[in-house]
LUMKOLMAR-23698 format. One record per residue: residue in three letters; chain; x, y negated, z of N, C-alpha, C in turn. Coordinates in steps of 0.1 Angstrom, whole numbers. Layout:
N
@r:ala; c:A; npx:X; npy:Y; npz:Z; capx:X; capy:Y; capz:Z; cpx:X; cpy:Y; cpz:Z
...
This chain:
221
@r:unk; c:A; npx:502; npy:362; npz:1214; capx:500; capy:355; capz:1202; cpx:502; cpy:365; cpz:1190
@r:unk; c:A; npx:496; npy:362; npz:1179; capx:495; capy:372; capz:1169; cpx:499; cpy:370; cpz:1157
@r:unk; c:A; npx:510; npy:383; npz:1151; capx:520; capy:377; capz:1145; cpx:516; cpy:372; cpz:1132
@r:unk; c:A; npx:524; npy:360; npz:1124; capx:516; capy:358; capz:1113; cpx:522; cpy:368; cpz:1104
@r:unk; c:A; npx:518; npy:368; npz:1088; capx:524; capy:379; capz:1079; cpx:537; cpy:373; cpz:1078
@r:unk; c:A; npx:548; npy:380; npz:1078; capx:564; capy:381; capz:1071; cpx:565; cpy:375; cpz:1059
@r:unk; c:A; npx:568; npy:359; npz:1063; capx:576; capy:351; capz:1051; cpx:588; cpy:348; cpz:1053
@r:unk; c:A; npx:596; npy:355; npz:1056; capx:609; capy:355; capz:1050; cpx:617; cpy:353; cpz:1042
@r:unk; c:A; npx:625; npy:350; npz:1035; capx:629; capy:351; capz:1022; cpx:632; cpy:367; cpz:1016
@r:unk; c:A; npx:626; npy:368; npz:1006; capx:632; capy:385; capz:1003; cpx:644; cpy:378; cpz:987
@r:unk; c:A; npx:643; npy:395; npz:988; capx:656; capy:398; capz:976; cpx:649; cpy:393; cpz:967
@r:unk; c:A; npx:658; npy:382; npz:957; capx:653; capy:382; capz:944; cpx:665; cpy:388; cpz:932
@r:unk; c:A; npx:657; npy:390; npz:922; capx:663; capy:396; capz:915; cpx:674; cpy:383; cpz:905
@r:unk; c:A; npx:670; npy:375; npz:904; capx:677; capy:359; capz:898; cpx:670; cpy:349; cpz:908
@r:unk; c:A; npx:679; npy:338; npz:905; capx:681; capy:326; capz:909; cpx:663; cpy:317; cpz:905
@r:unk; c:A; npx:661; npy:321; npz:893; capx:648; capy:315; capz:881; cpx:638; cpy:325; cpz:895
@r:unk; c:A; npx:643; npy:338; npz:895; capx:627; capy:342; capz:902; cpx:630; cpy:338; cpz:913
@r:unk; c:A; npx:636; npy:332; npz:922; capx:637; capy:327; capz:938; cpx:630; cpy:312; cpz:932
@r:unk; c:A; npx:639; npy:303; npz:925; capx:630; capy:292; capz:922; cpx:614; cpy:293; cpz:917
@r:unk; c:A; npx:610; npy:303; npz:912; capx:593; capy:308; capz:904; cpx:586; cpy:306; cpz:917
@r:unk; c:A; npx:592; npy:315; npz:924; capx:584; capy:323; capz:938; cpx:581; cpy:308; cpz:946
@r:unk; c:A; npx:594; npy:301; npz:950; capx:594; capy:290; capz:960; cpx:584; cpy:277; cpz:951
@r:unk; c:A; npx:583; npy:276; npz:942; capx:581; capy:262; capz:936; cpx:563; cpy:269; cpz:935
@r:unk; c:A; npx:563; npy:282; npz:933; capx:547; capy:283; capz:927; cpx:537; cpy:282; cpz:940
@r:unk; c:A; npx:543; npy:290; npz:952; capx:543; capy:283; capz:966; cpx:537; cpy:274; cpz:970
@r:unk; c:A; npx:545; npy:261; npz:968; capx:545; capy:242; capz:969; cpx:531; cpy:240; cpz:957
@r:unk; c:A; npx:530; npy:251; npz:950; capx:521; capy:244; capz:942; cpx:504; cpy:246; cpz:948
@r:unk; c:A; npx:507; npy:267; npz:951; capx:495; capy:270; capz:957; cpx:487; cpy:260; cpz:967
@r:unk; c:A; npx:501; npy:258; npz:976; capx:499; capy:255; capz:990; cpx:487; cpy:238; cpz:989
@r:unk; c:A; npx:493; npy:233; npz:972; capx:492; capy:220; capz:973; cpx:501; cpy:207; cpz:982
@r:unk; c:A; npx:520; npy:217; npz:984; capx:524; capy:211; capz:992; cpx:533; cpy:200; cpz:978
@r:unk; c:A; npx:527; npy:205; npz:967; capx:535; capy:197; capz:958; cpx:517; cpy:194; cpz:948
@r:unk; c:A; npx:513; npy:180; npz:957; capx:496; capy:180; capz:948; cpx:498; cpy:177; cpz:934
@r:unk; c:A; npx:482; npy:183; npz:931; capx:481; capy:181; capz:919; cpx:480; cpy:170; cpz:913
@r:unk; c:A; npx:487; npy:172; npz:898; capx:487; capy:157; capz:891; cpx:500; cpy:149; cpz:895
@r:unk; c:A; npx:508; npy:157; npz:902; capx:523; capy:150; capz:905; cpx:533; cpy:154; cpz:893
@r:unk; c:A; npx:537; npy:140; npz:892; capx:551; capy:150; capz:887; cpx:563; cpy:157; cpz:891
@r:unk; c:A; npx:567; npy:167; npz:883; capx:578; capy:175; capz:889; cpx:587; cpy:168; cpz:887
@r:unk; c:A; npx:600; npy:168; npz:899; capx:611; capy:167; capz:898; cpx:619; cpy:178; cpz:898
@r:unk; c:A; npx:624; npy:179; npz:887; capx:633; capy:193; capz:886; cpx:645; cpy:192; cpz:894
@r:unk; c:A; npx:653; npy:183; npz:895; capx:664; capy:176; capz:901; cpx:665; cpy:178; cpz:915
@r:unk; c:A; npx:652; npy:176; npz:922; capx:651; capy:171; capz:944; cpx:648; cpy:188; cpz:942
@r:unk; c:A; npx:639; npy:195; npz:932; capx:637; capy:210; capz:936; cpx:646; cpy:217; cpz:933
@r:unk; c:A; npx:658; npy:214; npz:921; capx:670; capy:220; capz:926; cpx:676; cpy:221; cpz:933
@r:unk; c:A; npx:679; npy:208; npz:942; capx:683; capy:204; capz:953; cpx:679; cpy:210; cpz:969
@r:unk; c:A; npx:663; npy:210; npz:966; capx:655; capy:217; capz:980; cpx:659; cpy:235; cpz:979
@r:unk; c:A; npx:660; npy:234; npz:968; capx:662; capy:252; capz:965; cpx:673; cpy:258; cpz:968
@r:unk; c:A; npx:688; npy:253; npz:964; capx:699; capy:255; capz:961; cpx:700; cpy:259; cpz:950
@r:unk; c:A; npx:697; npy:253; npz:938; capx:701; capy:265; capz:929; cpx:703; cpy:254; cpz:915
@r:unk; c:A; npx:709; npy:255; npz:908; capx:705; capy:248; capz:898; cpx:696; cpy:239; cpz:889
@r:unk; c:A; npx:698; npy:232; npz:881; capx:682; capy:229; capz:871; cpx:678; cpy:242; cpz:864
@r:unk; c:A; npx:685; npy:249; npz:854; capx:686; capy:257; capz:850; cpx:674; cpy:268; cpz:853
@r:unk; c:A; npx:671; npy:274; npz:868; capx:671; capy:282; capz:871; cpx:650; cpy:283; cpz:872
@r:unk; c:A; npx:652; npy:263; npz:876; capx:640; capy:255; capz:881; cpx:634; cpy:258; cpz:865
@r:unk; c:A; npx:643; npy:247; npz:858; capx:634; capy:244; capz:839; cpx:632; cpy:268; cpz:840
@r:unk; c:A; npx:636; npy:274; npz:839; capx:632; capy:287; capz:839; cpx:616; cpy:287; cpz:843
@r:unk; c:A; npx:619; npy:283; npz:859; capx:606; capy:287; capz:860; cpx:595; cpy:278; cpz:860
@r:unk; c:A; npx:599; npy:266; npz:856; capx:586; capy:260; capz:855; cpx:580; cpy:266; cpz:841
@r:unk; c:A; npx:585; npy:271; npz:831; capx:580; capy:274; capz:820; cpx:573; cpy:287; cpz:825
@r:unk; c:A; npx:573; npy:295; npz:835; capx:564; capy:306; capz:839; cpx:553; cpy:298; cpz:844
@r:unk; c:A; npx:555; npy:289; npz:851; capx:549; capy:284; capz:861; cpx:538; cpy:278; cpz:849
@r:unk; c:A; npx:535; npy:270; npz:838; capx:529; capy:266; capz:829; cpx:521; cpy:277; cpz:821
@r:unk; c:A; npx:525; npy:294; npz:823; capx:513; capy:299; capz:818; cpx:510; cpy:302; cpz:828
@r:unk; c:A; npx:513; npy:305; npz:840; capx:500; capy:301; capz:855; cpx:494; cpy:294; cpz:851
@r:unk; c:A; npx:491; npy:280; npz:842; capx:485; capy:275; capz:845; cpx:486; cpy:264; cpz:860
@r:unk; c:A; npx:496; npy:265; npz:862; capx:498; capy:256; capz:875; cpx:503; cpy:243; cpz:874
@r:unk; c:A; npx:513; npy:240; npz:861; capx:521; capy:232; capz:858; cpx:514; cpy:234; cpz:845
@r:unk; c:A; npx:520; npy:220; npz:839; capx:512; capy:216; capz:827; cpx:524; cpy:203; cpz:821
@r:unk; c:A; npx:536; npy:208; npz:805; capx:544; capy:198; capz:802; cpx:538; cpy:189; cpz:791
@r:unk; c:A; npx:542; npy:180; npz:790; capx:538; capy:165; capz:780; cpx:553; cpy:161; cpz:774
@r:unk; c:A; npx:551; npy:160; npz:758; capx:561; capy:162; capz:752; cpx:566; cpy:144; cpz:756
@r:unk; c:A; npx:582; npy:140; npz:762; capx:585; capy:127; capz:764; cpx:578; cpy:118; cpz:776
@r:unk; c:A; npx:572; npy:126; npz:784; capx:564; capy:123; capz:797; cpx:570; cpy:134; cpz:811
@r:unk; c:A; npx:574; npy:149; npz:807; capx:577; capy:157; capz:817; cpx:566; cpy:161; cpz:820
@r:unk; c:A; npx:567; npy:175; npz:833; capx:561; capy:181; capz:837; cpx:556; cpy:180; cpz:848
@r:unk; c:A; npx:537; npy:182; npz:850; capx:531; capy:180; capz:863; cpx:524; cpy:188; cpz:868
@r:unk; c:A; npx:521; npy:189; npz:874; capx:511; capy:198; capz:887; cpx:498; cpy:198; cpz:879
@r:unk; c:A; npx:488; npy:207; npz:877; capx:480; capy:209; capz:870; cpx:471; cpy:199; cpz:882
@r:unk; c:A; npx:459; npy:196; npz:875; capx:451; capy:192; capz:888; cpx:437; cpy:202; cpz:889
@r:unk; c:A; npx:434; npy:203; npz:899; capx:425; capy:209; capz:905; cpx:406; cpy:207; cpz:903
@r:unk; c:A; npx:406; npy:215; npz:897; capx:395; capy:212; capz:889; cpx:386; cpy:219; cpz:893
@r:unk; c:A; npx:370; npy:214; npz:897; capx:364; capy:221; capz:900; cpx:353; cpy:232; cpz:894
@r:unk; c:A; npx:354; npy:222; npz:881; capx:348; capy:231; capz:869; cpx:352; cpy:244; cpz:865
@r:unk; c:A; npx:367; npy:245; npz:867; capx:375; capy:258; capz:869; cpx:366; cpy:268; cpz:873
@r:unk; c:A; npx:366; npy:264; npz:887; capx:356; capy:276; capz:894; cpx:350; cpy:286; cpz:891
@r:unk; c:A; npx:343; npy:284; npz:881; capx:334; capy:293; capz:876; cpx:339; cpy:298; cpz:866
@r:unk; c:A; npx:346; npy:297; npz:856; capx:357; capy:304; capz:846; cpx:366; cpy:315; cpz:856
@r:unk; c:A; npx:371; npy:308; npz:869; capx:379; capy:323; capz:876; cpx:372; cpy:327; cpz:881
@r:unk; c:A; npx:359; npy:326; npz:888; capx:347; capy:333; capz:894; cpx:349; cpy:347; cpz:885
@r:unk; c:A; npx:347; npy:338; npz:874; capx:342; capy:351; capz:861; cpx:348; cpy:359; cpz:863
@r:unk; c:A; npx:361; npy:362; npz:864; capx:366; capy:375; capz:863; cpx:375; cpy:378; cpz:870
@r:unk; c:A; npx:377; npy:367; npz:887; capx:379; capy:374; capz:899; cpx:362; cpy:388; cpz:902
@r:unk; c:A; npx:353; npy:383; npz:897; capx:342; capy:386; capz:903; cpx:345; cpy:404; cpz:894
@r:unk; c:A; npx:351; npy:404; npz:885; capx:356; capy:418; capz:877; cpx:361; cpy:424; cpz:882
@r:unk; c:A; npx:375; npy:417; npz:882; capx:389; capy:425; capz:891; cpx:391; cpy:430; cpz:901
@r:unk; c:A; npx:385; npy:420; npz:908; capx:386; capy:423; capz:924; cpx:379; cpy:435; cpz:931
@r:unk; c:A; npx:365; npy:437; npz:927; capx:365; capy:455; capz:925; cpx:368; cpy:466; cpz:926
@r:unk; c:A; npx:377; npy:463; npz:909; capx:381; capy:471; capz:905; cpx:394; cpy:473; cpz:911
@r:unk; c:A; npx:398; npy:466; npz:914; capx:414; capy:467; capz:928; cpx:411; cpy:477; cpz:937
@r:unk; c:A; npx:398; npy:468; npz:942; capx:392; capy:478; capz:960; cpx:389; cpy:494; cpz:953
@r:unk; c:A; npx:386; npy:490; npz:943; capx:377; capy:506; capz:941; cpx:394; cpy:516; cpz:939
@r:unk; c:A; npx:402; npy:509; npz:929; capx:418; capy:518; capz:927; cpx:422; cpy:517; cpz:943
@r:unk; c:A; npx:423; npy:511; npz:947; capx:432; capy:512; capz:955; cpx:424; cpy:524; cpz:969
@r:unk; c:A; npx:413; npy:524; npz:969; capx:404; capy:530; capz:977; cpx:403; cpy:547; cpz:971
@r:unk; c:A; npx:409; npy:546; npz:960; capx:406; capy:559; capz:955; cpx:419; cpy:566; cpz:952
@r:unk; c:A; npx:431; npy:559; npz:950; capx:440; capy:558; capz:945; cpx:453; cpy:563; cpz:951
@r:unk; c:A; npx:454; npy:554; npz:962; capx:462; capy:550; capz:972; cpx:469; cpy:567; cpz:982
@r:unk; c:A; npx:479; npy:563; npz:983; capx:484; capy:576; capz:992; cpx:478; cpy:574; cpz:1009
@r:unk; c:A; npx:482; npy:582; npz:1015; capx:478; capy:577; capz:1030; cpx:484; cpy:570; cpz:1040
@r:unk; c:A; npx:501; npy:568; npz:1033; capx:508; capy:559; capz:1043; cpx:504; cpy:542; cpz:1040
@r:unk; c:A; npx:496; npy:541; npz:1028; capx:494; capy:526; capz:1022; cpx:480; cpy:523; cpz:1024
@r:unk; c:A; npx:471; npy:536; npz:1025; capx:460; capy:531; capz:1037; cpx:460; cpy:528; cpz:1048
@r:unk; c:A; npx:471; npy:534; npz:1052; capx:469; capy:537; capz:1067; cpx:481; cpy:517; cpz:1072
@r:unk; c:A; npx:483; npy:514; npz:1065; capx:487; capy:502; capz:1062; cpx:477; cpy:491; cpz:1061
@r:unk; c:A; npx:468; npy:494; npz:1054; capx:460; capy:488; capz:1049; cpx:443; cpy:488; cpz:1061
@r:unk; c:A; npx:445; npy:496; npz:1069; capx:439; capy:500; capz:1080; cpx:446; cpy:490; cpz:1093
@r:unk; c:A; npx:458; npy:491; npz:1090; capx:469; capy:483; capz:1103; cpx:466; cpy:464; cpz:1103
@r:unk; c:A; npx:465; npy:465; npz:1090; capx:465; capy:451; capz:1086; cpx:455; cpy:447; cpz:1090
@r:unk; c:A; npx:436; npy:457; npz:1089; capx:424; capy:454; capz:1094; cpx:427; cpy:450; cpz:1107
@r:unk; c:A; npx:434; npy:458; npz:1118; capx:437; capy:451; capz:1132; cpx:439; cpy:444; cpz:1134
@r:unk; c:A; npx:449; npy:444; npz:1126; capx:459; capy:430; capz:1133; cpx:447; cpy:417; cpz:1127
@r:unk; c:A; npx:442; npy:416; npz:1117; capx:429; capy:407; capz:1117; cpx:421; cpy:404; cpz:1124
@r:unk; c:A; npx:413; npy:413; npz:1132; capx:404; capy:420; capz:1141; cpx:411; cpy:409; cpz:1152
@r:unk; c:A; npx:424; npy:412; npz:1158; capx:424; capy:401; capz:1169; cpx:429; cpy:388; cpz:1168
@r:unk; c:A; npx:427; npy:385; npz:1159; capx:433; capy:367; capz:1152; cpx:418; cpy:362; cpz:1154
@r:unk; c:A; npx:421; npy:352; npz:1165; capx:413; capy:338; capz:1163; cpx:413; cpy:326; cpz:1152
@r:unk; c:A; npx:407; npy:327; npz:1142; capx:410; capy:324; capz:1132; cpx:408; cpy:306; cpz:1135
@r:unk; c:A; npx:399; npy:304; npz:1138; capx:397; capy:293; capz:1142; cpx:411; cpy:284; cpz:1146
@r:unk; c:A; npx:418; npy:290; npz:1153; capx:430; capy:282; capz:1161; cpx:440; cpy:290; cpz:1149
@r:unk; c:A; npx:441; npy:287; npz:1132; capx:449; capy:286; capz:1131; cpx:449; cpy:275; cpz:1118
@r:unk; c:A; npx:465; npy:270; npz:1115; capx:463; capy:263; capz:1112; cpx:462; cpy:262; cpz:1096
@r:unk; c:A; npx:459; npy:254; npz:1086; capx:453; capy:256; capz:1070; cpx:467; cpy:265; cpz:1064
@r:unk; c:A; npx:482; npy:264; npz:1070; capx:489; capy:273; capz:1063; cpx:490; cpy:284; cpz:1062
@r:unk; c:A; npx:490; npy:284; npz:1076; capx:487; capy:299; capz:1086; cpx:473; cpy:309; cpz:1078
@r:unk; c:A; npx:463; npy:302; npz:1077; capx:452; capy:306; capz:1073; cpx:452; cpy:310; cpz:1056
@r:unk; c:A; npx:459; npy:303; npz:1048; capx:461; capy:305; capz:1036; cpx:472; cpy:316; cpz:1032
@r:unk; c:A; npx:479; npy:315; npz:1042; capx:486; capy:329; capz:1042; cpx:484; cpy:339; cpz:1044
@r:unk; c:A; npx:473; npy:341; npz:1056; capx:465; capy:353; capz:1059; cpx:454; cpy:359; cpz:1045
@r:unk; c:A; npx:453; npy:344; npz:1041; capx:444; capy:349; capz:1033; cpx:451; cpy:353; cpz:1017
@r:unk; c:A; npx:464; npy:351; npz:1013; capx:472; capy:354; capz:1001; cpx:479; cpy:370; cpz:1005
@r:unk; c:A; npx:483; npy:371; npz:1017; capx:485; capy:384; capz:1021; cpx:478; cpy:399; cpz:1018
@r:unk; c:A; npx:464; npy:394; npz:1022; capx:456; capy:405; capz:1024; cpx:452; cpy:408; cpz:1006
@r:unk; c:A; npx:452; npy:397; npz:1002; capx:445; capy:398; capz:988; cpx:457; cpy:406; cpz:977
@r:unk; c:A; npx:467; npy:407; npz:984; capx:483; capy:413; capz:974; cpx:480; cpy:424; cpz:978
@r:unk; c:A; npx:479; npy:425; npz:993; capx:484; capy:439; capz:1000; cpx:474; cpy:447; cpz:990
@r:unk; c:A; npx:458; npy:444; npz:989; capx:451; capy:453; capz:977; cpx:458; cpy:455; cpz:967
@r:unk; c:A; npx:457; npy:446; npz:961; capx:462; capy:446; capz:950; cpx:478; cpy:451; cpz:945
@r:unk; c:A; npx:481; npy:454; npz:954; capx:497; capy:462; capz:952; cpx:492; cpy:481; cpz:954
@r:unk; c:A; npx:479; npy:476; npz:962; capx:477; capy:493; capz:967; cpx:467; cpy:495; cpz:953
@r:unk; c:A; npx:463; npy:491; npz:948; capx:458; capy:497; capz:936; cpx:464; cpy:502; cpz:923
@r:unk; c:A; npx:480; npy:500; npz:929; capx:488; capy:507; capz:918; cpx:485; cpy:505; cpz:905
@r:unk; c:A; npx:483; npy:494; npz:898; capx:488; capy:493; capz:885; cpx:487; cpy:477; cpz:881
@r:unk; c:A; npx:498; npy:477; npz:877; capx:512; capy:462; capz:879; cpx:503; cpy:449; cpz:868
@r:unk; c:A; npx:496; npy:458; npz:860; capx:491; capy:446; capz:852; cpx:480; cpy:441; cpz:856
@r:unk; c:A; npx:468; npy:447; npz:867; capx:462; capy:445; capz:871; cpx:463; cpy:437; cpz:884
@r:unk; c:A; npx:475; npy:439; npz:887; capx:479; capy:431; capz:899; cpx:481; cpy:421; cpz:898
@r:unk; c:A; npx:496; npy:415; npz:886; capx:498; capy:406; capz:879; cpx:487; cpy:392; cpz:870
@r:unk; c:A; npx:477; npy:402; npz:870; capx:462; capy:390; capz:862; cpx:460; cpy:385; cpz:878
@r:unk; c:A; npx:456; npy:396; npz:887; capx:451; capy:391; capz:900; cpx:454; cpy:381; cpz:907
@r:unk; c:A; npx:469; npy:382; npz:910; capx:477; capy:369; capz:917; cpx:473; cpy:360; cpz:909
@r:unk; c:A; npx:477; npy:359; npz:900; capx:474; capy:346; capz:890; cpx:464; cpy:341; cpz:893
@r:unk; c:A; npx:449; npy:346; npz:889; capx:440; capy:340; capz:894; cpx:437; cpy:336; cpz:909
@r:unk; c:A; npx:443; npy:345; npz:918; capx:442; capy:341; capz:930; cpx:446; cpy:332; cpz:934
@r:unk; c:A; npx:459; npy:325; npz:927; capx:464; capy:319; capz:929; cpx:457; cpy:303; cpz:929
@r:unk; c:A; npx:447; npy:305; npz:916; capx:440; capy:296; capz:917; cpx:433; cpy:290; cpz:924
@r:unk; c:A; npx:424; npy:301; npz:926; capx:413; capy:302; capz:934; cpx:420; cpy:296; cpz:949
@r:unk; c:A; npx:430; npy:298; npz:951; capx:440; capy:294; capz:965; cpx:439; cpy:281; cpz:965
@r:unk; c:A; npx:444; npy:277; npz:956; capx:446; capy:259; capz:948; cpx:431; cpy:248; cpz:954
@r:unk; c:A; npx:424; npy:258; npz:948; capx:406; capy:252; capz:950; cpx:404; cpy:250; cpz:964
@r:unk; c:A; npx:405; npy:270; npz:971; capx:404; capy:271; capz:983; cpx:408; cpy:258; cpz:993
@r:unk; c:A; npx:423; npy:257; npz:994; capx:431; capy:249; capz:1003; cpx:424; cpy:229; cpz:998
@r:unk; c:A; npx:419; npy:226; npz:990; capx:416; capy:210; capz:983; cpx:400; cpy:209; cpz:994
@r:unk; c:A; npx:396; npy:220; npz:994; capx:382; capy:218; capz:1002; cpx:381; cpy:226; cpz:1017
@r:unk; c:A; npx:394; npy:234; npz:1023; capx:390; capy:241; capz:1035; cpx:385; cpy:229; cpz:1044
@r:unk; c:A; npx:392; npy:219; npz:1043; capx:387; capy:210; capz:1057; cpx:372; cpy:206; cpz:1059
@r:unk; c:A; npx:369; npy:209; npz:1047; capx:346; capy:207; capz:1044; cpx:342; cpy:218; cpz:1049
@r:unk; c:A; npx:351; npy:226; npz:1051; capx:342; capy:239; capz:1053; cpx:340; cpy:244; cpz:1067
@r:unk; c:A; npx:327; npy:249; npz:1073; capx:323; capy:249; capz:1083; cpx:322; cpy:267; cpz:1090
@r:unk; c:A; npx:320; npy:277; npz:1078; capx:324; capy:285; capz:1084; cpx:339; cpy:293; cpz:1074
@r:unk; c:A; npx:349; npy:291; npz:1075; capx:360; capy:295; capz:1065; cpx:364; cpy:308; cpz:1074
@r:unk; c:A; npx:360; npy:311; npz:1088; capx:371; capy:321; capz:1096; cpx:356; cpy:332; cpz:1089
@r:unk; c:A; npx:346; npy:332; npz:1090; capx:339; capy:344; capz:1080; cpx:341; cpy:346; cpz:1070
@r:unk; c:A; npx:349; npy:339; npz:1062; capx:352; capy:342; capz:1051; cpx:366; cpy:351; cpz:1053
@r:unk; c:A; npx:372; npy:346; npz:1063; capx:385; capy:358; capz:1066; cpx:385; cpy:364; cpz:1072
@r:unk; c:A; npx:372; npy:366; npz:1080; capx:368; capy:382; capz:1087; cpx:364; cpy:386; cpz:1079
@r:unk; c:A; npx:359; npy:390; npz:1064; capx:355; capy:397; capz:1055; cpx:367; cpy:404; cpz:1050
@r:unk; c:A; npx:373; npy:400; npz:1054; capx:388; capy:413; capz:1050; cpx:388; cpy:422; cpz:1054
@r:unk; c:A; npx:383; npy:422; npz:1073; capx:385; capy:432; capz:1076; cpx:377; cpy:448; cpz:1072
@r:unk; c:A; npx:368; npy:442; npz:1072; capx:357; capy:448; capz:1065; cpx:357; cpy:461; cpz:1054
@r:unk; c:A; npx:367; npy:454; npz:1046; capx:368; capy:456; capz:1032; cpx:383; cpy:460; cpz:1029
@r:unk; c:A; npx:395; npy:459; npz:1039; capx:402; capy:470; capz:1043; cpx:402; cpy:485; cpz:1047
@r:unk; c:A; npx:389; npy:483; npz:1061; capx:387; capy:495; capz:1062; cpx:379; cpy:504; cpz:1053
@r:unk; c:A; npx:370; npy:499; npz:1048; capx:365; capy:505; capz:1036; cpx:375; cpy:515; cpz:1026
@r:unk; c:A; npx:382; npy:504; npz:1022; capx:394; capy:507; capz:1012; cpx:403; cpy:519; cpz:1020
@r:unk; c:A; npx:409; npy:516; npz:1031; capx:411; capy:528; capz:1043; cpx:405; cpy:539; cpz:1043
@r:unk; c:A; npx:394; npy:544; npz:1043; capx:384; capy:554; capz:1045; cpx:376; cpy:559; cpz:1032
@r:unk; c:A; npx:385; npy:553; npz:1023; capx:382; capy:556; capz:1005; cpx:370; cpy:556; cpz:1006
@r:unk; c:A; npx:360; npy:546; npz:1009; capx:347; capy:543; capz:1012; cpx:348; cpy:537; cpz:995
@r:unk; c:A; npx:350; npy:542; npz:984; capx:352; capy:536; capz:973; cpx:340; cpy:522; cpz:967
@r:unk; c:A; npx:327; npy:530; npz:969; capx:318; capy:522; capz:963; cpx:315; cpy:512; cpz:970
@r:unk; c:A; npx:316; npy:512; npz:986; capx:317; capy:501; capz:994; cpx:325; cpy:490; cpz:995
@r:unk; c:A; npx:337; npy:496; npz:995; capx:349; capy:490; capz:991; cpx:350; cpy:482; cpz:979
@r:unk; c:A; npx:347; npy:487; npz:968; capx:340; capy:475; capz:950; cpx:328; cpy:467; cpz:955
@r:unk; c:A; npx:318; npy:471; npz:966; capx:307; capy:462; capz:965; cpx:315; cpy:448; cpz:978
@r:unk; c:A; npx:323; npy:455; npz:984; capx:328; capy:443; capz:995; cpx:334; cpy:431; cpz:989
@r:unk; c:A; npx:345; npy:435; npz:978; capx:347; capy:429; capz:969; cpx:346; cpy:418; cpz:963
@r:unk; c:A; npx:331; npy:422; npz:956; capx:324; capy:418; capz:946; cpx:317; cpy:403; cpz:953
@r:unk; c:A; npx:312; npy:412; npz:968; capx:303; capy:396; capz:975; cpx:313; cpy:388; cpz:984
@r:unk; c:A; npx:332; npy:390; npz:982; capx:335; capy:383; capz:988; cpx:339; cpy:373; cpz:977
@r:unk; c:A; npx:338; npy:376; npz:966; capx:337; capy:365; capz:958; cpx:330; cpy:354; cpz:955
@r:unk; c:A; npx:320; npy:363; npz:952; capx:309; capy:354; capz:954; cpx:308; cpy:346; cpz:961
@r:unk; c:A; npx:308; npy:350; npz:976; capx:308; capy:343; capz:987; cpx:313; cpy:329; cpz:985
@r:unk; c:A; npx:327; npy:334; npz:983; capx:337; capy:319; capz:981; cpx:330; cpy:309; cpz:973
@r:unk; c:A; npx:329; npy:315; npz:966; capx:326; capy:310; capz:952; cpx:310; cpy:299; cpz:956
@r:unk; c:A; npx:299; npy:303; npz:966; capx:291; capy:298; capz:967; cpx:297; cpy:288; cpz:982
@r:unk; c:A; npx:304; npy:293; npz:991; capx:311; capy:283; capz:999; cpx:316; cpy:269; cpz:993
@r:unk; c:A; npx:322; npy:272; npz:984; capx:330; capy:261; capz:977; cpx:320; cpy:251; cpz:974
@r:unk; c:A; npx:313; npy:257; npz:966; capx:299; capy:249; capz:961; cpx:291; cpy:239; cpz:969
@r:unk; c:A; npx:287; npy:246; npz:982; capx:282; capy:239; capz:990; cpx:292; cpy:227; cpz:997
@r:unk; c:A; npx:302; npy:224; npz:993; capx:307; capy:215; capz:1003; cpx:310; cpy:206; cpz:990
@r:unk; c:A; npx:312; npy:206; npz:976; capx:315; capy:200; capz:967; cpx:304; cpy:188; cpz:965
């Protein structure tokens, strides 16, 4: 069986980023849906940590864009909008690129050769038999692992964010979708590229795996 990526808990640096990290999670995942309200209180509780630490990060969590507060109403789950789509199209369809191309050009050899390891371990995943978490985490993995290899923090930082989105969208519609495991064999693709500083290949893999999504989504909406 084939391992999935390492979710563990890691080191946080505060209590506010252990609650950011865990609550933005529940939000990606849709395991906290959209248009809910938050309880700051049961996610203190589920967390271990304070209100404090939670009210911290939901106010990160609100310029994600993920959460959204109402003055005398509280704070809720953004909802998932399809019209969105094409606003983060716009400039996943930029970034993402420009990631593959830094990081393809960029990168030392032990973070390709990382990034080559990760192509395998893809390569023998039956994507099919796994299940929408599993598969959403393969697919938020590979999209960091770039983007951390392209070395530079603010580019990475816009990335997640939007990805995060796009994650949001992704998971509200996988169950319509008929071919989703091609959409995560195109990583592998576009790892090795990035691997073999295949630069210009590597920005054009990119470019149409956005697209792709982007026209996937469409057709099932």
């Amino acid at each position: 069986m084939t391992a999935l990526p390492d979710t563990s808990e890691p080191e946080y640096a505060s209590l506010a980023d252990k609650a950011y990290t865990a609550i933005r999670d529940r939000l990606i995942m849709l395991d906290i849906p959209p248009m809910t309200a938050i309880d700051d209180v049961a996610l203190a509780r589920s967390l271990e940590v304070g209100r404090t630490p939670v009210r911290e990060a939901l106010k990160r969590l609100e310029i994600d864009r993920l959460v959204i507060s109402y003055p005398r109403r509280g704070t809720f789950a953004t909802a998932v909008d399809i019209t969105d789509l094409a606003y983060i199209s716009e400039i996943r369809v930029q970034l993402e690129p420009l990631a593959a191309r830094r990081a393809a050009e960029s990168s030392g050899t032990a973070a390709l050769s990382e990034l080559v390891a990760l192509a395998d371990t893809i390569d023998e995943i039956d994507v099919r038999t796994l299940d929408r978490d599993a598969l959403m985490r393969w697919d938020l993995h590979v999209h960091r692992a770039i983007y951390t290899a392209a070395a530079n923090p603010h580019l990475e930082d816009t990335l997640i964010r939007y990805d995060n989105l796009a994650t949001r969208i992704f998971c509200l519609f996988l169950d319509r979708m008929s071919h989703f495991d091609q959409h995560v064999g195109e990583h592998s693709g576009l790892l090795r590229a990035i691997g073999d500083r295949r630069a210009d290949e590597a920005e054009q893999r990119a470019r149409d795996h956005v697209i792709g999504f982007e026209k996937a989504i469409r057709a099932v909406v």
